[in-house]
N, C-alpha and C positions, 0 to 999 in steps of 0.2 A: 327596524326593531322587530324580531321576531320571537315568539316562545315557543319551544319545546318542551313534549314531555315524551321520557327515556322509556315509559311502557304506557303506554295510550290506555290500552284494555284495563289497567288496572282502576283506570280514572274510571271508564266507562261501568266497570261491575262497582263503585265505589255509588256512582249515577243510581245504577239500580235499585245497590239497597237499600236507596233511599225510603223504599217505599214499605222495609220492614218494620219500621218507630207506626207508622200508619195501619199496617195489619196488627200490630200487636194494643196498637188503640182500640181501633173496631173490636178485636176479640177481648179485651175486657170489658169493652160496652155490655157485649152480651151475655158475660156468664153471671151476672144479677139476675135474681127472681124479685120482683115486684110481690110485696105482702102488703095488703091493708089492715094495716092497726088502729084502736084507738086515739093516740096520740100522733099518727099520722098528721094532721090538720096543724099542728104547732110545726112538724118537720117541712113540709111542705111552704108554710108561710117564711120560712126562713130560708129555706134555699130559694125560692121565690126570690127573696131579697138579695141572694150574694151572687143569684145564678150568672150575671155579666162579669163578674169580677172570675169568678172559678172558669167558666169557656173561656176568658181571655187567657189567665193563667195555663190553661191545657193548650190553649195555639202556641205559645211562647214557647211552652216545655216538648210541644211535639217538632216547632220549626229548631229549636234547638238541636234536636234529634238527628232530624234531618241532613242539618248542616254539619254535623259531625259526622254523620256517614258520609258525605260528600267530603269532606276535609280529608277525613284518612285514607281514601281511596285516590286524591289526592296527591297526598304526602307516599303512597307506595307508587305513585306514578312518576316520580321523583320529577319535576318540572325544573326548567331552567331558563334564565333569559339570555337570548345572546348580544344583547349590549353590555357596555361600561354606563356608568352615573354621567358621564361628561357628555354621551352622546345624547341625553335628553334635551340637552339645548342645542344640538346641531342636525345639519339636514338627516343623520341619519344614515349615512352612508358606511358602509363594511368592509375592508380588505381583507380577504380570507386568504392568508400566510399557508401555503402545503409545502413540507419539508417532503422530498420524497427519496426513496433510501431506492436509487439506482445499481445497488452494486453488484458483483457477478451472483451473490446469494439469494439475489433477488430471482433467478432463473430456478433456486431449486423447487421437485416437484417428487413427490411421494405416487403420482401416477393420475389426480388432479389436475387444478389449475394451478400452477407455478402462483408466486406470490406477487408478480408483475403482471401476470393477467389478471388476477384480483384487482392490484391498484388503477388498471386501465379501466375494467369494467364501474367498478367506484368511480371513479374521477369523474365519466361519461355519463352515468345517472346524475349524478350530484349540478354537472353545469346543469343539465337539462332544467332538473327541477328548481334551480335558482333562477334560469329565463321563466322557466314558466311564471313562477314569481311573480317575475316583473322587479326584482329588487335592483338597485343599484349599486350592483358591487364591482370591487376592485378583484382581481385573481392575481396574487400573485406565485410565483413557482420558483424553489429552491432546490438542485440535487444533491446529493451527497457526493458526486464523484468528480461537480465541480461547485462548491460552497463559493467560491468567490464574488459568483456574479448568479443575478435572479434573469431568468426566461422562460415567460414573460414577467414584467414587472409591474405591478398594480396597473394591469392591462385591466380597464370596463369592461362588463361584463354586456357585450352589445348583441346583436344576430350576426354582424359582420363578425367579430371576436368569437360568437361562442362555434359558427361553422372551423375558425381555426384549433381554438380547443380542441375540438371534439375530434378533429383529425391526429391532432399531437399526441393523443393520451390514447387515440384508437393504435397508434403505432410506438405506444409507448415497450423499449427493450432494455436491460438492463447493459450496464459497461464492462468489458474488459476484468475492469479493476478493480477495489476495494473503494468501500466509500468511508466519508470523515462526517460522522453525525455529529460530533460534537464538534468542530469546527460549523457544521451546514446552523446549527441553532445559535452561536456566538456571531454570525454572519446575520441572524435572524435579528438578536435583539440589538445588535450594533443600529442594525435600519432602525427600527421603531423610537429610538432616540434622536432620529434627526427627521421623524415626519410631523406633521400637523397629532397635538397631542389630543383635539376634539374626534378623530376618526378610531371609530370601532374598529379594532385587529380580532381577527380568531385564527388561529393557527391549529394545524392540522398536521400529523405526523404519521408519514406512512411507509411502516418499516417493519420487517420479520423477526425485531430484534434480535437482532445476532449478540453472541455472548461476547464479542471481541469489543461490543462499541460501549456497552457496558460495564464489563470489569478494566475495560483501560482506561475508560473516564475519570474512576475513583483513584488509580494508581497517579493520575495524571494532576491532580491537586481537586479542590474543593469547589476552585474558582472557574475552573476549565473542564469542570464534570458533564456530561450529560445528562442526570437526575438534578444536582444545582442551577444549572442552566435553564432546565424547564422549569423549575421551581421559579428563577427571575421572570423570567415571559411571560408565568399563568398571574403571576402579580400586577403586570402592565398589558396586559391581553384582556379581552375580554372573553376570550374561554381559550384552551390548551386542550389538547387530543393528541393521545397516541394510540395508535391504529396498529394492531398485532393483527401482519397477514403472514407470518412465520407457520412453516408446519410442526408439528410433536417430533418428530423425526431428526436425528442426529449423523445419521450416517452419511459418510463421505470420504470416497478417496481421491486424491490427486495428482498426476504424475508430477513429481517436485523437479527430478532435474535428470540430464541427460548427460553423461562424464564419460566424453572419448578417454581411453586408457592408454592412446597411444599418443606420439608427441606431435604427429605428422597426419593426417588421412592421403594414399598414396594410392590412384586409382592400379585397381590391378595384384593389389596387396591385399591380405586380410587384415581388416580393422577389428577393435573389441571398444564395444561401448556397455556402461552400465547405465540402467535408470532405473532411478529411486522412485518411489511409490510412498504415498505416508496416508494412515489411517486418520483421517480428523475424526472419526466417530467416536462413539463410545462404547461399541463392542468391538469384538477380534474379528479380522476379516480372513477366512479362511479361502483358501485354492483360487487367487485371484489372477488373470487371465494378463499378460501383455502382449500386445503386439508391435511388432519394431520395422517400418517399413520406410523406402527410400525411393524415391523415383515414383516410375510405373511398376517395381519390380513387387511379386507378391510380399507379401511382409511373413514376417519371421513370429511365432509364436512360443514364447514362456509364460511358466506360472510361478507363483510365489505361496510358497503353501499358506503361508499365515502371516498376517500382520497384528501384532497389538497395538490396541488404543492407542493413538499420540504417537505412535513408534513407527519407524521405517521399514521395508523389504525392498528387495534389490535382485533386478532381474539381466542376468549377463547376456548379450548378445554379438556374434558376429559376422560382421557383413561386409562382403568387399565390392568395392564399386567400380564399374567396368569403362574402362577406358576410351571407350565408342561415346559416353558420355560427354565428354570434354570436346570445344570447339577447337579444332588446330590452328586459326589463326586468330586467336583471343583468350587474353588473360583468364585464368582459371575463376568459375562465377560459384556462388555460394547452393549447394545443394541442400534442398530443404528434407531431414528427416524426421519424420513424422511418428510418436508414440503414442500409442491408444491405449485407454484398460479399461478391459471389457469389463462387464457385468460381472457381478461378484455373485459363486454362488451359494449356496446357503440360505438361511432364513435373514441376511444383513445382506441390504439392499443398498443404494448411492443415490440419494436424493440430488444428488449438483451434476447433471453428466458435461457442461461445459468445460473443469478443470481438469476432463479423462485426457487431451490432448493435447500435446506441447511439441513446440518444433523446435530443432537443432540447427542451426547454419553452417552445414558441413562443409567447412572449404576445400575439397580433393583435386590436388595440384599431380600434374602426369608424372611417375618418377622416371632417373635417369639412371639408361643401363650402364652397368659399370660392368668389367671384367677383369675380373682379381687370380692374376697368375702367383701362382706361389712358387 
């Protein structure tokens, strides 16, 4: 069982002012002037008599004081406990649940850390500081690009265990593909219904939120949402966190698709290929750069003046491939062409440079000469 509080410092100046109820005591102590009167000697004999009852009364009203500066200072420190009520009768032990959003968006980078070296450098602190601890916890590990199965799975949190952590998450890289956050949390709370219902869960959610995993949750029903989803888990968890390591930043292009024009690729022939470009950002991408290269051979350079938001541009190119290529005694083998898009220029930048690149599997078979007498 451990407590946390969300701003330490506030507790700590709430500590402090304790001590203002106590200077504003002493300073009305002393802005009385002491006058002797006649009827002095009756005032005297009667505070005389009450004087233990009145000092008590002013300890009460000044630790009252006190304690309410320390309360509110407190309650701005926002404190929390990371158990559940059930685990006050058991050993105490914690499985801390990380969804982690592995997916190609996870590599984007505004010219910072990408949002994967973030979750690497987090993850790395965070074991550290649970060995140091000394706690006995369980880690276990969810991705989003394969929800199916946990690696590791309420692995102890050991020396032998935490040297592997610390290597996994030092080489921690984002996938290929698109990840299923709402699948990876449906896979989360499916578990937690078939473990020991005395063990503290906290679950950890570490993702750039992408607007794709978000607004398709809600299209997707009520029951299979991503905001629904977490909403069940923070109810049978004993705390839920999502973790925005996403940048401000929108911009991105990607080369979509690569469309031979012709029906054949015929080494020795001129070919025409077109590839499409699409703007996922949210401004216009102006004078955007491709390149269209095959082999060893230099690559071929278009631009596309302008792309709008959400919309396509399309960059013609042709290239023919030279017949020295091909092995003469074996079947014609798939050549790889290769599309890049540069740097956009402008004040609209491409935070994701992994999807600037897609390859083609050109299959270019040797043609046969023919000779056509008329």
């Amino acid at each position: 069982m451990g407590s946390f509080l969300v701003s330490p410092w506030l507790f700590i100046g709430g500590l402090v002012a304790i001590a203002s109820p106590v200077i504003i005591h002493l300073l009305n102590r002393r802005r009385f002037k002491r006058i002797d009167w006649a009827a002095m000697d009756f005032l005297l004999e009667a505070q005389r008599l009450n004087r233990r009852r009145v000092k008590l009364e002013e300890f009460i009203l000044l630790l009252l004081r006190c304690i309410a500066m320390a309360l509110i200072g407190l309650l701005l420190a926002r404190p929390f406990l990371d158990y559940n009520p059930a685990g006050l009768f058991s050993a105490g032990q914690t499985e801390r649940v990380i969804i982690l959003d592995d997916s190609l968006s996870m590599a984007a980078s505004a010219g910072g850390e990408s949002p994967m070296e973030q979750a690497s450098e987090m993850l790395g602190r965070w074991i550290e500081a649970l060995a140091a601890d000394g706690d006995d916890d369980l880690i276990t590990v969810v991705r989003t690009t394969s929800p199916e199965r946990a690696s590791p799975n309420a692995l102890p949190l050991t020396e032998a265990s935490m040297a592997t952590l610390l290597e996994d998450f030092k080489n921690l890289e984002p996938r290929d593909s698109g990840g299923d956050l709402a699948a990876a949390l449906l896979q989360v709370e499916k578990g937690f219904k078939g473990k020991n219902a005395s063990l503290n869960r906290v679950v950890y959610v570490l993702t750039d939120l992408r607007r794709s995993d978000w607004e398709g949750s809600a299209e997707s029903g009520s029951d299979a949402g991503v905001v629904a989803t977490l909403k069940r888990i923070s109810d049978i968890a004993a705390g839920c966190y999502v973790i925005d390591l996403g940048d401000e930043g929108e911009d991105n292009l990607v080369v979509e698709d690569v469309v031979p024009l012709d029906k054949a690729l015929i080494a020795g022939v001129p070919a025409e290929f077109e590839v499409v470009v699409r703007n996922l950002g949210t401004r216009e991408a102006n004078d955007v750069g491709v390149r269209f290269a095959a082999g060893e051979t230099l690559p071929i350079e278009e631009r596309i003046d302008s792309i709008p938001p959400g919309e396509t541009g399309a960059a013609a190119f042709t290239y023919t491939f030279a017949a020295g290529e091909l092995d003469q005694g074996a079947a014609p083998e798939p050549v790889p062409v290769e599309v890049s898009e540069q740097e956009v220029e402008g004040d609209t930048g491409d935070l994701l440079h992994d999807d600037n690149t897609r390859y083609f599997p050109a299959r270019v078979v040797r043609g046969v000469r023919v000779l056509v007498v008329d």
